[in-house]
C-alpha positions as CSV (number, residue, x, y, z in Angstrom):
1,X,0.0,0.0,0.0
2,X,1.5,3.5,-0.8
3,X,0.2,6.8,0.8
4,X,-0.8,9.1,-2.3
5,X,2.8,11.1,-1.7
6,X,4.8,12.9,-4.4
7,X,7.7,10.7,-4.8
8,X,11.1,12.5,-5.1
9,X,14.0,10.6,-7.2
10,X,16.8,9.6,-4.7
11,X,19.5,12.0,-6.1
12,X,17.6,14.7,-6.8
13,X,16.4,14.4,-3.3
14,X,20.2,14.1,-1.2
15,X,21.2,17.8,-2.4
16,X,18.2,19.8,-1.6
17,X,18.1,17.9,1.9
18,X,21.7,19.4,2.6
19,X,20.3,22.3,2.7
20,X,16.7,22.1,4.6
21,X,15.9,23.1,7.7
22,X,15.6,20.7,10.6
23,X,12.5,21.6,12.5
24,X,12.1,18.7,14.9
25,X,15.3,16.9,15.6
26,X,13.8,13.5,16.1
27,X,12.6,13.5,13.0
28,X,13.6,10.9,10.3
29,X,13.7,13.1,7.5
30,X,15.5,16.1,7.1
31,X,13.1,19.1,6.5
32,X,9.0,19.5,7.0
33,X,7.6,16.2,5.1
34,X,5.8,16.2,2.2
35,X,2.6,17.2,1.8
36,X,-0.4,14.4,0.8
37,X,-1.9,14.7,-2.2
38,X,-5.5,14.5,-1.0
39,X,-4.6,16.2,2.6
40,X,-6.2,13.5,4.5
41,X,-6.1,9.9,4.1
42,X,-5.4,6.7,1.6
43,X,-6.3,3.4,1.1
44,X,-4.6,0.6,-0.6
45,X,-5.6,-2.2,-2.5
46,X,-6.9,-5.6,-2.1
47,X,-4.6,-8.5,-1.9
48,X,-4.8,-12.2,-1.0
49,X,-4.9,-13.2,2.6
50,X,-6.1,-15.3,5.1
51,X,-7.6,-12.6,7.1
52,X,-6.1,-13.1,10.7
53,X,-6.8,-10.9,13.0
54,X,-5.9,-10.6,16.6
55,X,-3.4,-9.0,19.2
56,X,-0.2,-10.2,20.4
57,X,2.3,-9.1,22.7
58,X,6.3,-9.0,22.6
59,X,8.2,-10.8,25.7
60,X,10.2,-7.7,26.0
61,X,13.4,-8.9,26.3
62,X,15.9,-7.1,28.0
63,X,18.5,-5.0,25.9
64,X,19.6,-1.4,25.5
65,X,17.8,1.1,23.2
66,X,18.5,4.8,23.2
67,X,21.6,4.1,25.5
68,X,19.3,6.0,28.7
69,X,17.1,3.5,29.1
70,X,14.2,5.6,29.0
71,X,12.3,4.6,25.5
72,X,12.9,7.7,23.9
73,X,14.8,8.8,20.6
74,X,17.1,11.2,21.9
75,X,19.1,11.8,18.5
76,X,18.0,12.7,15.4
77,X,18.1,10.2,12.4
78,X,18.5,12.5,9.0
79,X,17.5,11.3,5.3
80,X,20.6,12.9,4.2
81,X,23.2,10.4,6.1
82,X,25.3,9.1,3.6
83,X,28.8,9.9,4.4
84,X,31.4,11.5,2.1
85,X,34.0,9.3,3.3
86,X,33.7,6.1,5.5
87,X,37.6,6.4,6.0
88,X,38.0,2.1,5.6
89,X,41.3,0.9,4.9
90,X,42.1,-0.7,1.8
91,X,43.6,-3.5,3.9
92,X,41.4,-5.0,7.0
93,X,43.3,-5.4,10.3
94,X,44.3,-8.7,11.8
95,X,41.6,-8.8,14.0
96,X,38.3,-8.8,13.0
97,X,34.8,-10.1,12.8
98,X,34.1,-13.9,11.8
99,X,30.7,-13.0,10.7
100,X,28.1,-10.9,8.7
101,X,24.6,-11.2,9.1
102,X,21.8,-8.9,6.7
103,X,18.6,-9.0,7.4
104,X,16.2,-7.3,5.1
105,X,12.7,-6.5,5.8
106,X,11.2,-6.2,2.8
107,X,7.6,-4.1,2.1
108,X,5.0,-7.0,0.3
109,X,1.9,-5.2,-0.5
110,X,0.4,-4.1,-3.2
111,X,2.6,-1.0,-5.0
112,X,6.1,-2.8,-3.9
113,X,6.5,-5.2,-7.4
114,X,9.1,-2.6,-8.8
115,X,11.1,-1.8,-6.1
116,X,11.4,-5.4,-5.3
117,X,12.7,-5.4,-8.6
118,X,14.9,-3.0,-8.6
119,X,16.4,-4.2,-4.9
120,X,17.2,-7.2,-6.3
121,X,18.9,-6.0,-10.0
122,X,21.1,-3.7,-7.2
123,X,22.3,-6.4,-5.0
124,X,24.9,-7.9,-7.0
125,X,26.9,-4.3,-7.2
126,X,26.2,-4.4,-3.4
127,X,27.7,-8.3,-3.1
128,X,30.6,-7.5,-5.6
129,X,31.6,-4.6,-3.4
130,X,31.1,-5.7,0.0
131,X,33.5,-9.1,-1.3
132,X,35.8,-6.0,-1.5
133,X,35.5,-4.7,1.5
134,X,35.2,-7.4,4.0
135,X,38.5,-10.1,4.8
136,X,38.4,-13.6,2.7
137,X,36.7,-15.9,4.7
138,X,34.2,-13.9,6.7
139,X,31.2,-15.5,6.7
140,X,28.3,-14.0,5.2
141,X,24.1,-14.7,6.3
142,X,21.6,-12.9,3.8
143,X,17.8,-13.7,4.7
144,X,14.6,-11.8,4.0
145,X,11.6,-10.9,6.0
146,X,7.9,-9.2,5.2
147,X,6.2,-6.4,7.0
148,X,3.1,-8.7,7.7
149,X,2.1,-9.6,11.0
150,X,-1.2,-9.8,10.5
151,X,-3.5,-10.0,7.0
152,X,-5.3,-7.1,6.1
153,X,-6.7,-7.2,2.9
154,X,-7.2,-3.2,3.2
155,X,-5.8,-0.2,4.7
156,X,-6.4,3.4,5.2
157,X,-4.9,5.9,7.0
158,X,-5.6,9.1,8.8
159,X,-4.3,12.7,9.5
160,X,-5.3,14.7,11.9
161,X,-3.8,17.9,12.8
162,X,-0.7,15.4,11.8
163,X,-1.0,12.8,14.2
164,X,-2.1,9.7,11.8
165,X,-4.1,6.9,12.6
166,X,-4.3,3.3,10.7
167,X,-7.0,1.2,9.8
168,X,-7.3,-2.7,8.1
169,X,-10.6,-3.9,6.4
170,X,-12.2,-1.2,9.1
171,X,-10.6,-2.3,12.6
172,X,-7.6,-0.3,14.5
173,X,-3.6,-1.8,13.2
174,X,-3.0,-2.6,16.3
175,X,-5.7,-5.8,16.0
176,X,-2.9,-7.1,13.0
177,X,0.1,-7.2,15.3
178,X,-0.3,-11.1,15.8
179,X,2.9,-12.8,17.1
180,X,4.4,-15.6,16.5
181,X,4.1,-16.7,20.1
182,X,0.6,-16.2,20.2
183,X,-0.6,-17.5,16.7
184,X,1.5,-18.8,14.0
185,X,-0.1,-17.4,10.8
186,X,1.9,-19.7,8.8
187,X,2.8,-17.8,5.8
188,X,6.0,-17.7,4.6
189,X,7.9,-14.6,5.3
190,X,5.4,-13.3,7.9
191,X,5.3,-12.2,11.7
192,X,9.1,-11.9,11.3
193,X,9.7,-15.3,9.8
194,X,12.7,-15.7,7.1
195,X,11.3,-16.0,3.9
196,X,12.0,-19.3,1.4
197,X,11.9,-18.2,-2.3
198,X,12.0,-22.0,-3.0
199,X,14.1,-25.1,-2.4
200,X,13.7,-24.2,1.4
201,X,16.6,-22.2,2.4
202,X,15.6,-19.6,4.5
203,X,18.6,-18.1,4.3
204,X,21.8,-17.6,1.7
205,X,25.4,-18.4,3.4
206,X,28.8,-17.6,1.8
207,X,32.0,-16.6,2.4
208,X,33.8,-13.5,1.1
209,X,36.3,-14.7,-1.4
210,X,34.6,-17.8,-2.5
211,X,33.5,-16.7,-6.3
212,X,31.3,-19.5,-7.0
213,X,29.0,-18.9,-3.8
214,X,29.1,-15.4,-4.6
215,X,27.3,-15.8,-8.1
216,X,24.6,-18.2,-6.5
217,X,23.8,-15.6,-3.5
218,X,23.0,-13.0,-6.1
219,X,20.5,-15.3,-8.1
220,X,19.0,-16.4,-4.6
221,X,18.4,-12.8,-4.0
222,X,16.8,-11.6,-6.5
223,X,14.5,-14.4,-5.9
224,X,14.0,-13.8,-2.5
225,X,14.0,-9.9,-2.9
226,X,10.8,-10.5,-5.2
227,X,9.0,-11.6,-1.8
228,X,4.9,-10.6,-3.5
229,X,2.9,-8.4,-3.5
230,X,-0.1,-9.5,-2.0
231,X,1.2,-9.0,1.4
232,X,-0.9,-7.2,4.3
233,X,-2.0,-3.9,3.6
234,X,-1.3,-3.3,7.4
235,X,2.7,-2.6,7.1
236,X,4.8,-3.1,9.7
237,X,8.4,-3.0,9.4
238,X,10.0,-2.8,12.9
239,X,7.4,-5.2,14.0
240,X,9.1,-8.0,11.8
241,X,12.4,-7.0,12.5
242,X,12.2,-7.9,16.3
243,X,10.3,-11.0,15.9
244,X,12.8,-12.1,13.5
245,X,15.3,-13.0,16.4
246,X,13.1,-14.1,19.0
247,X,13.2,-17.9,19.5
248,X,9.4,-18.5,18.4
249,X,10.7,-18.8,15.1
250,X,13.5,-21.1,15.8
251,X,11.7,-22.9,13.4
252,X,12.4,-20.8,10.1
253,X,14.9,-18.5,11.7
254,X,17.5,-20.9,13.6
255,X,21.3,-20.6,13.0
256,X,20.8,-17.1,11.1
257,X,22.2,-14.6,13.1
258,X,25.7,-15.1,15.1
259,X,25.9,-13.2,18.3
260,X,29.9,-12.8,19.1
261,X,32.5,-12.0,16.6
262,X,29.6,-10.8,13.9
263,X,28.3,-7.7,12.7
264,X,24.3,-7.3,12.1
265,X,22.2,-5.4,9.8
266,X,18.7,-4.9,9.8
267,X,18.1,-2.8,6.9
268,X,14.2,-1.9,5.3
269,X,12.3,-1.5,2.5
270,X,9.0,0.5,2.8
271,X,6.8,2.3,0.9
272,X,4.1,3.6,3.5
273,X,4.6,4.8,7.7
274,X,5.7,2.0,9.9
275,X,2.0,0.9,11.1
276,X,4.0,-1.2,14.1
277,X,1.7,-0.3,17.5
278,X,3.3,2.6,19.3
279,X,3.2,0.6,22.5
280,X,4.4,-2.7,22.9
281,X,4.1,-4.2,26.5
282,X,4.5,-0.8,28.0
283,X,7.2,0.4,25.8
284,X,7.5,2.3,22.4
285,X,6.7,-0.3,20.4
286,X,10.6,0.8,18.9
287,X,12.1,-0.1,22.1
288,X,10.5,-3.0,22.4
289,X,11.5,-4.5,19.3
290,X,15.2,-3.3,19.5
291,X,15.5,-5.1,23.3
292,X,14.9,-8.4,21.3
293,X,17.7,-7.3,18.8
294,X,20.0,-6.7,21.6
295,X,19.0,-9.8,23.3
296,X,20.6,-11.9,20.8
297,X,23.6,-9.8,20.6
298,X,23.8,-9.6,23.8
299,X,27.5,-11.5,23.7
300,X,28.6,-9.1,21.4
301,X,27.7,-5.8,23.2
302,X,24.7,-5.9,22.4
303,X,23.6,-2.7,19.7
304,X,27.0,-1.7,19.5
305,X,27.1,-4.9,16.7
306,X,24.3,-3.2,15.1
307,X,24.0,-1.1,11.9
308,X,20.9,-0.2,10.7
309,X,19.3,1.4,7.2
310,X,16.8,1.1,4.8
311,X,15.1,2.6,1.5
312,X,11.9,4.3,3.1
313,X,9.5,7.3,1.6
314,X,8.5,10.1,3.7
315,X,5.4,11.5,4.3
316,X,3.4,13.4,6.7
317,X,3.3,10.8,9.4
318,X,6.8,10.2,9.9
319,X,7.3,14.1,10.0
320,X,7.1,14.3,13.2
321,X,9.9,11.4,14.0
322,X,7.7,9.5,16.1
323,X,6.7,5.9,14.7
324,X,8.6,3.3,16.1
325,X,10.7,2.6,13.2
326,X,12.4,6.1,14.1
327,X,12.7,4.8,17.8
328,X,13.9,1.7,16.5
329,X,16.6,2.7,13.8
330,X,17.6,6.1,16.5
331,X,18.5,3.4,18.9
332,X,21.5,1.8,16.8
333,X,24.8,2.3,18.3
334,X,25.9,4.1,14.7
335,X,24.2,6.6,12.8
336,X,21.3,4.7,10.3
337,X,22.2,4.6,6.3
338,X,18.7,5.5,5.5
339,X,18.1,7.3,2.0
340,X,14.5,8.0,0.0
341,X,12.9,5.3,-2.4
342,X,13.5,5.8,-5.8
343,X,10.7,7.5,-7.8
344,X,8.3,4.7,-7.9
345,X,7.6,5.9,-12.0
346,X,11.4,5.0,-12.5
347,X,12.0,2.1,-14.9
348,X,13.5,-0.7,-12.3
349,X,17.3,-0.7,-13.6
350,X,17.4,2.8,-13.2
351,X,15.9,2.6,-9.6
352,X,18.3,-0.2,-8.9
353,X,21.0,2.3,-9.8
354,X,20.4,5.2,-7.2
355,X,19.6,2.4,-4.9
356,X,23.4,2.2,-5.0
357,X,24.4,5.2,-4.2
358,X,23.7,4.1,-0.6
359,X,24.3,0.1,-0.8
360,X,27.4,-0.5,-3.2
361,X,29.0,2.7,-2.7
362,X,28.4,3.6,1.2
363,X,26.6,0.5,2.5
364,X,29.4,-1.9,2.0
365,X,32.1,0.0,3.5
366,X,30.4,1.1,6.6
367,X,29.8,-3.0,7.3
368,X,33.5,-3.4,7.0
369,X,34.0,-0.6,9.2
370,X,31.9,-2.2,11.7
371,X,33.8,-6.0,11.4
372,X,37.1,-4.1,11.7
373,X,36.2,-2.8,15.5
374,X,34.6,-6.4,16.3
375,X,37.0,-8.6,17.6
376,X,36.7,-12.5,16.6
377,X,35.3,-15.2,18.1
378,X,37.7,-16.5,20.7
């Protein structure tokens, strides 16, 4: 589903930002959002389903957040973050990290086909050059995830004096945050669940240097990037992303990510506001999410293994840098690689191309930045 936005091209986007003013700073976005087309709601199409609906509750694991402890998004995470110059060596140090793990959470509804697309015609620039940048041998995990929790066939959401509202086939978003836990919807993908493009393998593994493995992750991806369509029109992204290391989905999920000696990212794809409940077991539904992230990094340090990112579109409800996703990706121990979707009227390869602007040509390096100050198992 897709709020009726003007979409503004990636690179047209980065310069103008530079230059905005920053009126609230825990805003996601740079500047003072874009205005809706119609001013005051939008409502998505129909998909296929099976119509679940229900609550569910996280098991609020313990883990750091904001580093105070206290819920909130003390920093501001800007649009415009991609740095001029990661300063990585040419040459990686001695000791480093054993392990990669990428997580992708990947929009699935109804106006995501192209930029599932053009994700997945980008990755192998972003493979080639994260090979590059990472020592032979490290060990690489790629999976996928949806932003389903629940199925609703429809959604529509709400501004008021900019506070925004969300609603599935008539009922309140927060009736589609169905855990795992709780009730297994048992689609593929969903409720945080690594998604199997075929062949079930949840996830891709290769190491850096290996050619051969390479090639195959690249074709795996662009299978698994394509993850539908027909998802719920109730999107939740940081929902999924917390859920996705919790041990209710063992099941699916088991063996993907590495706590010690192994970077993490949880990087998104979205095309509408994070619809995730804004209170999760008495919590910002952010915080929430990111204490099960640190939970099974918790050998590491935690967040301080954690990078996130993501491809998102801004619009009036994220304006005000309240939505969990902002609490969630403000909470990371490094500053968020986040940039605009591409203009969603740009033919895929060309989308796929300003899509590297952040992933082959910042992305990558800021991963190996991250192994080089994680010290190896042992």
């Amino acid at each position: 589903m897709r709020d009726r936005l003007a979409p503004v091209p990636l690179l047209a986007l980065l310069p103008a930002l530079a230059c905005a003013p920053t009126e609230d700073p825990s805003n996601l976005f740079t500047g003072t959002g874009i205005e809706s087309a119609d001013g005051i709601e939008s409502t998505g199409g129909d998909g296929d389903g099976d119509g679940d609906s229900g609550e569910g509750d996280g098991d609020g694991d313990p883990g750091d957040g904001d580093g105070d402890g206290d819920g909130d998004s003390d920093g501001g995470v800007k649009l415009d973050t991609l740095p001029p110059d990661t300063g990585v060596d040419d040459g990686p140090s001695d000791e480093n990290c054993d392990y990669v793990d990428l997580l992708f959470v990947i929009d699935n509804s109804v106006s995501m086909g192209g930029y599932q697309a053009a994700l997945g015609l980008a990755f192998p620039q972003f493979a080639d050059t994260l090979s590059a940048a990472l020592p032979e041998g490290t060990n690489v995990h790629v999976g996928v995830t949806s932003t389903e929790m629940g199925y609703a066939g429809s959604g529509t959401t709400n501004i008021t004096n900019g506070e925004c509202t969300f609603t599935g086939d008539g009922m309140p978003s927060e009736n589609f945050y169905i855990t795992p836990d709780q009730q297994d919807t048992g689609k593929n993908g969903a409720q945080g669940r690594l998604f199997d493009p075929g062949g079930g393998q949840y996830y891709f593994s290769f190491d850096i240097g290996d050619a051969a493995q390479t090639e195959a992750l690249k074709t795996w991806f662009s299978d698994a990037a394509a993850i539908g369509t027909g998802g719920s029109n109730i999107e939740m992204s940081t929902a999924p992303a917390g859920w996705a290391f919790d041990p209710a989905n063992d099941a699916t999920n088991a063996g993907f990510v590495r706590d010690e000696g192994a970077v993490l990212l949880v990087f998104f794809m979205q095309d509408e506001p994070d619809q995730t409940p804004s209170v999760i077991d008495g919590m910002s539904g952010g915080q929430a999410m990111l204490n099960k992230v640190a939970a099974a990094k918790q050998g590491c340090g935690g967040l301080e293994c954690v990078i996130g990112g993501g491809f998102l579109l801004e619009s009036p409800c994220n304006a005000q840098g309240n939505l969990p996703l902002d609490d969630f990706l403000e909470g990371m121990s490094e500053v968020p690689q986040v940039a605009q979707l591409p203009d969603d009227n740009l033919p895929p390869a060309d989308a796929a191309a300003e899509m590297n602007a952040l992933l082959a040509d910042t992305l990558a390096d800021v991963i190996a930045a991250k192994c080089d100050e994680i010290p190896p198992v042992g």
